[in-house]
N, C-alpha and C positions, 0 to 999 in steps of 0.2 A: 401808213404804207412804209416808210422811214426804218422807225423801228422794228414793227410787228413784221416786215417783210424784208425788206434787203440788209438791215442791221446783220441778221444772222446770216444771210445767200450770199452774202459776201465779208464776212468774217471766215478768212484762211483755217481759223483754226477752230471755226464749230466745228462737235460734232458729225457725224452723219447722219445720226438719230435728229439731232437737231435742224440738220437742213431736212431732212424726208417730214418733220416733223411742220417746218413751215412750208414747204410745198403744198402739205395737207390742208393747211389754212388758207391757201391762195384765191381758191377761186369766191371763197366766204368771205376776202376782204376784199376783193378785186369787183364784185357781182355789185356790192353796195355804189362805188364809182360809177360802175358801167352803170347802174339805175341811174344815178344823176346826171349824169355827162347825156345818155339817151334825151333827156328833158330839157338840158342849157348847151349855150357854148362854153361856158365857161364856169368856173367851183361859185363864184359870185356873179351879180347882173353884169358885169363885164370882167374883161381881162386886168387883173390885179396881182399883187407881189405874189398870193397864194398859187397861180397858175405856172407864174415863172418856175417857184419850188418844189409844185406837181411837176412840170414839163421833165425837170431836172432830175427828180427820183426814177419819173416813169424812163428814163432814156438807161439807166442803171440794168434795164431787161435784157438788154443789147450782151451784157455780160454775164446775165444770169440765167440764160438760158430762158426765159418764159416770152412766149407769144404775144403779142400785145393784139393781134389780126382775130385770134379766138374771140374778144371783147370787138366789136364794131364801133359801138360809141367810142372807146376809149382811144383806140386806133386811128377816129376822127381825128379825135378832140389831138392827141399828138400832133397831126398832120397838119390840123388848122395852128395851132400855134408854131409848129417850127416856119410856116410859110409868112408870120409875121417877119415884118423887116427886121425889128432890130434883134429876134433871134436868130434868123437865117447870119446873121453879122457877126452876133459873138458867136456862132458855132463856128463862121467860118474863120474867123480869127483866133479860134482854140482848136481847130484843126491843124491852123498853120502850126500855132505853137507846137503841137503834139508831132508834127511831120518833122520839126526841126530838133526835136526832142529825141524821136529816132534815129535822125542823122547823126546828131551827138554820139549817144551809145552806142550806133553801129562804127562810127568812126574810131571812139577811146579802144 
């Protein structure tokens, strides 16, 4: 997902051939996820480092335009872990950073 998907959807200066070109790949690397995720809660028998770096990629959509609601498992599987405590903590704790980040540069 990493490379084969947002490496390029968010490299500024792909292409456009190359973004339309991974768009065209998405649902064929996205469908194989949603098969899994449909069958567990999580990538392994529980929630492990891999989840965390799924959680992390999959939240990338937010700025790349793609639906995560079109996929049902996956849009779960998102929900059920950001509702973990100690993600719900560092998000909110990277939220703050992020809001004081903007105050920054809206201030300079």
């Amino acid at each position: 997902m990493h490379k084969a998907l947002f490496a390029p959807l968010l490299d500024r200066n792909a292409p456009d051939a190359v973004q339309e070109y991974t768009r065209s790949k998405l649902r064929l690397r996205v469908e194989i996820l949603e098969q899994h995720l449909a069958q567990h809660d999580y990538l392994l028998d529980s929630f492990s480092v891999a989840d965390a770096y799924l959680f992390t990629v999959l939240n990338w959509t937010q700025v790349t335009q793609i639906e995560l609601a079109t996929w049902p498992a996956i849009h779960a599987y998102q929900q059920r872990v950001r509702q973990r405590p100690t993600v719900a903590r560092a998000l909110a704790e990277e939220y703050a950073i992020y809001q004081q980040e903007q105050a920054r540069v809206a201030a300079a």
